[in-house]
Structures are given as C-alpha cells and as structure tokens.
N, C-alpha and C positions, 0 to 999 in steps of 0.2 A: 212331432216329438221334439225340435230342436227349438223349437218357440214355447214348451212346457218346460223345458231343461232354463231357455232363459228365466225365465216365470222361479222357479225353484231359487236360481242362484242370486237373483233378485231380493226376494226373501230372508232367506236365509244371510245374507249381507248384514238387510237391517235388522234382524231379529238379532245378529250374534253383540255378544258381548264379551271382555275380554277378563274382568276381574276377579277374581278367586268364586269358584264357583260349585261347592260340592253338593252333591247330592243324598240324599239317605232314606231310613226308613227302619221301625220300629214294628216288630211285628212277635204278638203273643203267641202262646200256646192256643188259642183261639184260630187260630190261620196254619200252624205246620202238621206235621203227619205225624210229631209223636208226643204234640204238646209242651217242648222246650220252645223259649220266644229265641228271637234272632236279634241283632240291632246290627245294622248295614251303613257304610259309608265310602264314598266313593268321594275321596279325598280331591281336589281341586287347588290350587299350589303354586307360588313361584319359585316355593324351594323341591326341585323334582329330586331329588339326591335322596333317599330316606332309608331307613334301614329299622330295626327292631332292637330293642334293647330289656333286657331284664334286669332289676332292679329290686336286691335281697332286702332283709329287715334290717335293720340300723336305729339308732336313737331318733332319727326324722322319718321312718318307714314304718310303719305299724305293720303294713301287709304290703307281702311285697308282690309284683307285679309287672307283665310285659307290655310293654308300648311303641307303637309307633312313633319313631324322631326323625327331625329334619338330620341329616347324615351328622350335619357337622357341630350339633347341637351335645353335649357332654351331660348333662342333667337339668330337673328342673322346671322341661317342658315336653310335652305328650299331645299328642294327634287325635290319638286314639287306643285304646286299653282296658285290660283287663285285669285283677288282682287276684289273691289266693282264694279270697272267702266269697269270691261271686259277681264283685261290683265291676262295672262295664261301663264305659263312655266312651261318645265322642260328642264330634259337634259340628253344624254348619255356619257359617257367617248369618248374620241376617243386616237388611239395610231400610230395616223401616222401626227398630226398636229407640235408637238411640234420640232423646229428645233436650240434650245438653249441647253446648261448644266446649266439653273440654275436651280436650286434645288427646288426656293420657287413652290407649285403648292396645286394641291385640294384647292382651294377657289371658287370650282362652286358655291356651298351650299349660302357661302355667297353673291354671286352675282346675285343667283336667288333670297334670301331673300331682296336687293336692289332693285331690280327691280320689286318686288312686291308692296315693299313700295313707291315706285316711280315711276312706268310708268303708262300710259294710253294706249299706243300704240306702235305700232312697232318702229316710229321715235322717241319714247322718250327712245326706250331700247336701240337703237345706237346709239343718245347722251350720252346717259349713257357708253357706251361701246367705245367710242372714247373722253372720258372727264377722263375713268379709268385710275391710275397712273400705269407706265410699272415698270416691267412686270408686268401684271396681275394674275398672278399664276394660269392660266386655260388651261386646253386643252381637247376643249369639245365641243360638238354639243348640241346649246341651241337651242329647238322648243318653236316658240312662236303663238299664236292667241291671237287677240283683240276684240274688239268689236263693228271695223271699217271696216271688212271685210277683214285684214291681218292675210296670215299666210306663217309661214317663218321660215326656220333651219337657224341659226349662228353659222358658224362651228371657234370656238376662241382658238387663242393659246396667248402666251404671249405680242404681240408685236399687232396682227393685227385680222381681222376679215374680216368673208367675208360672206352674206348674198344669201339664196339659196331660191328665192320664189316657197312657193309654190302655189300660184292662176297664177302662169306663166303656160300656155300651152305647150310651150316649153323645162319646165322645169319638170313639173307633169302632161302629155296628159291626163290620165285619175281621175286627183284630187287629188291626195295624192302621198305622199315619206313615203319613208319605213327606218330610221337609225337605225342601231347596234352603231358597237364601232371601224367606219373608219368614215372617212371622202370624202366626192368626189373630193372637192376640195387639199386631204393631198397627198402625197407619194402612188405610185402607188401597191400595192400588200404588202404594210403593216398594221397594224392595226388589229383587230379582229372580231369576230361574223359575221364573213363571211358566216358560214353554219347556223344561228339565220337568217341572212339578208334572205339569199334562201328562209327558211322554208316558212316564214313571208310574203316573195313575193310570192311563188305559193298558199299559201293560198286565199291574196289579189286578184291576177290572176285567180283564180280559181271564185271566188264570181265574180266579174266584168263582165267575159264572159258568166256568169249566168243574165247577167245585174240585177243585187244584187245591194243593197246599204246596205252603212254599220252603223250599230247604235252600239250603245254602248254595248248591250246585244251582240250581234255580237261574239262582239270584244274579250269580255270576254268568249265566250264561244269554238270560234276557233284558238283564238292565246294565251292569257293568261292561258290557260288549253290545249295546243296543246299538243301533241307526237307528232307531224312528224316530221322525221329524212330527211330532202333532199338527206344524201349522200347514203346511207343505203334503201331511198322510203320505208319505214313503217311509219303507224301511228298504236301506239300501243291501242287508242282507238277502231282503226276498224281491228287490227290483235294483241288480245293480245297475243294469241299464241305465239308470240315473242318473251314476256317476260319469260324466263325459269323459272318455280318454282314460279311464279308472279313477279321475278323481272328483275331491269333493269338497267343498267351503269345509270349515270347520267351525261350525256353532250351531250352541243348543240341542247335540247330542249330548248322552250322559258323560259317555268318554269324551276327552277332548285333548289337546295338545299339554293343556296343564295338570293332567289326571297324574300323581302321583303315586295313589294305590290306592286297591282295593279290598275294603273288610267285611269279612261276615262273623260275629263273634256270635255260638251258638249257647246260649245260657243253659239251667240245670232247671226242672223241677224242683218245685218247693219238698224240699226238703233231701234231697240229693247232693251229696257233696258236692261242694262247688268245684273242688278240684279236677273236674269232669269237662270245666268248660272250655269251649273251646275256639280259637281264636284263628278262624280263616283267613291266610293271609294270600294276596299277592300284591308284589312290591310292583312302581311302575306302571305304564300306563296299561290294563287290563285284556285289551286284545291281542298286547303281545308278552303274554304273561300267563304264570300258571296259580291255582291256588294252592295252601300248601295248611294242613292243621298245625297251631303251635297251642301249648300249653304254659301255664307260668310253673307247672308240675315239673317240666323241664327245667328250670333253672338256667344256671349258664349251661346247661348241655345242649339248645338247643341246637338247629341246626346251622352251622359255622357262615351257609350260604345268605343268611338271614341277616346275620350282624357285622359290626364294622372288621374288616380286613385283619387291621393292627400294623398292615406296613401297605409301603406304594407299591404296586405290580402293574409295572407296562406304562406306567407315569398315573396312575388310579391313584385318589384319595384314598389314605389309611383308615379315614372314618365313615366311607364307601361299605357298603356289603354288596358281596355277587351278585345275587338275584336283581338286583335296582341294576347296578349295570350292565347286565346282558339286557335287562328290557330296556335300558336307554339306548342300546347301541341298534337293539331292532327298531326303536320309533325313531332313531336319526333314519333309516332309510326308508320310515313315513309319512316322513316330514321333512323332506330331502331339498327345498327350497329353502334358499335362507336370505335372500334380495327383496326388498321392499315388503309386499305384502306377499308375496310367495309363503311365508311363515303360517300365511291363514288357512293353506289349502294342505292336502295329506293326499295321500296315493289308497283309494279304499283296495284296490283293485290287488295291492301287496299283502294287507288283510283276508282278504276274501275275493277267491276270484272261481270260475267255473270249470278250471283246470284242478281245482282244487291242492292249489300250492300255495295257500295265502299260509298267514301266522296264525289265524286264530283257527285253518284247518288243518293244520300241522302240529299245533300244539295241543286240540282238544283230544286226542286221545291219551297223549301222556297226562292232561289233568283228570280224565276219564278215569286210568287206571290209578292216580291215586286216590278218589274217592271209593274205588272199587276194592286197592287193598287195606287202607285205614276205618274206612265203615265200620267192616264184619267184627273188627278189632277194638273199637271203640262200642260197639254194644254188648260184647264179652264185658267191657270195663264196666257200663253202667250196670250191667247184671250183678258183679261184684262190687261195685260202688267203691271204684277205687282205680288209679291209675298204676299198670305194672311200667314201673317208665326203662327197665328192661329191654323188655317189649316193645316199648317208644323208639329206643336207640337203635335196635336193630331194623325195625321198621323205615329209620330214614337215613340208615345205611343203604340200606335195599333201593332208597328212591329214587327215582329219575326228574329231576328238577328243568329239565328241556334246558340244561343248559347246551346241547350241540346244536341245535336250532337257531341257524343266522342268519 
C-alpha cells in the first residue's frame, strides 16, 4: 500500500497544474428528466472573493440580469449569468486557440457582461461577436443556452469564432459536451485540463450507461465535489485510504484550491417563460458549500447572503457577500498549510472522513433539504408558467444556508 500511495503522489505532482482552470459542461433536454438543458461551470480563479449581483434595465441594459462577479468588481464584467428573457453564459479559458502575439486579452468577463445585457439568443450572441472590434482580447470557450431551444460552445480567439452545437447529433450523440481549458476546434495536443476533461467524461459516461439523467443536484454532487483521479483511477470519496494521514496533493480534481464557485443554471423549454430559469448557485470552493436557486425574477430581492455586505463586519470587505465567506473560512481549514509548498496539499479527511464529520457530510443534507423544499415549489411555477416571487421570499426566509457549519 505505501509504495502505491508513493506511485499516486508521484503522479499526481507532475500531472497538476497551477493556472486558471475551470471546468464545465452543456447538457440539453436530450440528457435531463424533464427535458430543460442545464449549462455548468465550475469556476477556477485567482480572484476566490465572488459574490452575485443583479443588474436592472437602464439605457446600456436591454435585459436585465444576474451574475456572477469578482467581489470587488462594481460593473461591466460577469463570470457567469443569466438574463430576463432566457440567455445564459459562461465560459472557460482555452490555451490552444490564440494564434497572434498581441498582448491585449482577459476581456471574457466583459464580453459575457455584454452579452447579457444584450442578447436574447444565440444569433444575437454572434452578432455580437462578429460586430466585436479586432482583436477582441479573448481566448476562450463561451457555453451558451437560450430560451429558444439553443445551446452551443463558442470557442473565440482574437480575430474569429467558431460555433460547436450542441443539439447537433453529430456533434453531442448523447446531449451534452464536456469543456476544460482546450478547445476542439484549436491546436491539436495543446491546451490544458486534459486529465479535468477525462475525469468529467467517465463520470458523465458512467451515469448515461446507467441511463441516468442529469439534474442539477447531480451535478453538484458527482462532479463539483468529485476526487476521481482518471490517471491514478482513485476516487478518494470511495477509497480514502488514499489519502495518507487524510491528506492529499491537490491537482486535477475538478475542485481545487482555486475553485471559486459553482453553477448550474437550469434553462426553460422552448417556449416557456424564461422567467422560470434558474440559476443554481454555490459561492466558494463546492465541498464546503451549499447550492442555493436564484432567479433574476428576484431582482434586488434576492437573497442578502448572496450579495455584497454594504459595510465591513469583523474587518470583512464591504464588497464581500456571506456565503463566499463562510466557505472561505471552512477551506482556510482545508488548506491549513501555508509554508512553501504546503499550499499544494489540503486535509481530504476534513471533507470526508468515516466518522462522518467531514463538510461535505455535514453540509449535504441541509443542501438535500433545500432541493427538497424549493423543487415541489418550482413545478407548481412551471405548471402556472410564472414566478410567485411571494412565494420566493418566504421560501428563503425559511432557508437554511449551513451558515452554523465551521
């Protein structure tokens, strides 16, 4: 055993990598249980501070809409989002698109904030993206759903674009793509999150052959919280033995030290108000963290733990929201090394252990019971085809957001 444990830690060394590394996935009515697509991202980051902001109509807002932001970011630039009339993005890095030396680049942020304030649909997001002035400063795989029955990776680099559907048969046989941080379309055997991409796929492969469909809870519970190692074949959920002394490198699981949050935004049926959609959120790194439904039907109503403060508490940034900082303060004690390379290793055994006192066994039933009480509530809505947001507010008065959990 302790000559396969070296064997592992060995690996897993050279395999890891340290630079922005998110993960995602696109997945139609073709793949879930009630025929609404999903579009997933597991956010990778060296800004871990994030919070959620909503964003009414104005003279530069056509449709307004909620977004993922770096805390300390005021407007202008989005992670990840959803708008009134249905449109949905996010996006991952890619590192095999870009085939210029110009310098300008990282303007995703503000091209998914554009295209929030501005599209309805997929053909309004490649207007947009063939109307953009060159270069564009991106090099990046944008997933998009609508609320028109579209849904589609845009994998963009400075100059051009190129559109990968996914409702093509040909293109996703069994409904959904799976991106890391290459591109299909880029340079062949560059790029990154090759061994993310793996994991990601045999998990996917795995449920499908089970003829599984995938829902949001899913998602969250076998890829945003995953250990499996493709190159290695451990998952240290089902072998923590693994983990010497409880711990564990940290590279080339989906979660990682840089995971700043995780989404599942659930789309609408063509032709079903889009105001239905819904925007699964958890803030922070995922295993020690809850998912939580937002709407942009909410408005500024939503829930206060989501968005920035407004004042310092306890020496906290004002542009801090709750929920990011109670999960930063439980992944400071998973990540409780902070000398040399100590930063690379994390404590799985604080997560998950056979006593069952980890975070992610502690926290899964309060995220249990609010799938359980927002569900039955949310198919009431699509039955009426409309949001009682009432009935919203009381609903996440009632909630329990694991904020006692430390």
């Amino acid at each position: 055993m302790k000559k396969l444990i070296v064997i592992i830690f060995a690996l897993t060394l050279i395999s890891s990598g340290l630079s922005e590394a998110c993960t995602s996935a696109i997945i139609t009515g073709k793949a879930t249980p009630d025929g609404r697509p999903l579009l997933w991202k597991n956010r990778d980051t060296g800004e871990l501070n994030n919070r959620i902001e909503y964003f009414g109509n104005t003279k530069d807002i056509k449709y307004a809409f909620i977004a993922l932001m770096n805390s300390l970011t005021i407007t202008g630039s989005a992670w990840t989002g959803t708008n009134e009339v249905g449109f949905s993005i996010m996006n991952t890095a890619s590192y095999n698109l870009k085939d210029d030396d110009i310098k300008k680049n990282d303007m995703e942020g503000k091209v998914m904030f554009m295209a929030l304030a501005n599209c309805k649909n997929l053909k309004d997001f490649e207007k947009m993206l063939t109307k953009m002035k060159r270069p564009m400063g991106v090099e990046s795989n944008f997933g998009v759903i609508d609320a028109e029955g579209g849904a589609a990776y845009y994998e963009v680099n400075n100059e051009e674009w190129r559109k990968v559907d996914v409702c093509d048969p040909k293109i996703a046989p069994q409904g959904y793509l799976i991106y890391t941080n290459h591109s299909y379309t880029g340079r062949l055997n560059e790029g990154m999150g090759y061994i993310r991409y793996t994991n990601a796929s045999q998990i996917f492969l795995e449920k499908i052959v089970e003829n599984g469909k995938i829902t949001p809870q899913w998602i969250f519970n076998n890829l945003s919280r995953s250990f499996y190692n493709s190159v290695v074949g451990i998952d240290l959920i089902k072998n923590p033995e693994y983990a010497p002394k409880g711990w564990y490198f940290d590279g080339d699981f989906i979660p990682r030290r840089s995971t700043a949050a995780s989404i599942v935004v659930k789309g609408v049926k063509k032709g079903e108000n889009p105001e239905l959609t819904i925007m699964w959120t958890i803030l922070g790194y995922a295993p020690v963290g809850v998912a939580v439904p937002l709407f942009v039907k909410s408005g500024e109503e939503m829930p206060e733990q989501f968005m920035k403060r407004g004042e310092n508490i306890e020496g906290l940034d004002s542009m801090n929201c709750q929920m990011c900082d109670e999960a930063l303060a439980r992944k400071e004690n998973v990540f409780s090394i902070k000398r040399g390379n100590g930063k690379n290793y994390f404590k799985f055994s604080i997560l998950y252990n056979k006593e069952g006192t980890g975070y992610i066994q502690k926290l899964s039933p309060i995220e249990n019971k609010i799938f359980e009480t927002f569900e039955p509530q949310i198919e009431k809505w699509y039955e009426k085809g409309m949001i009682n947001t009432k009935e919203l507010s009381e609903l996440y008065q009632k909630t329990d957001f694991g904020g006692t959990i430390k």
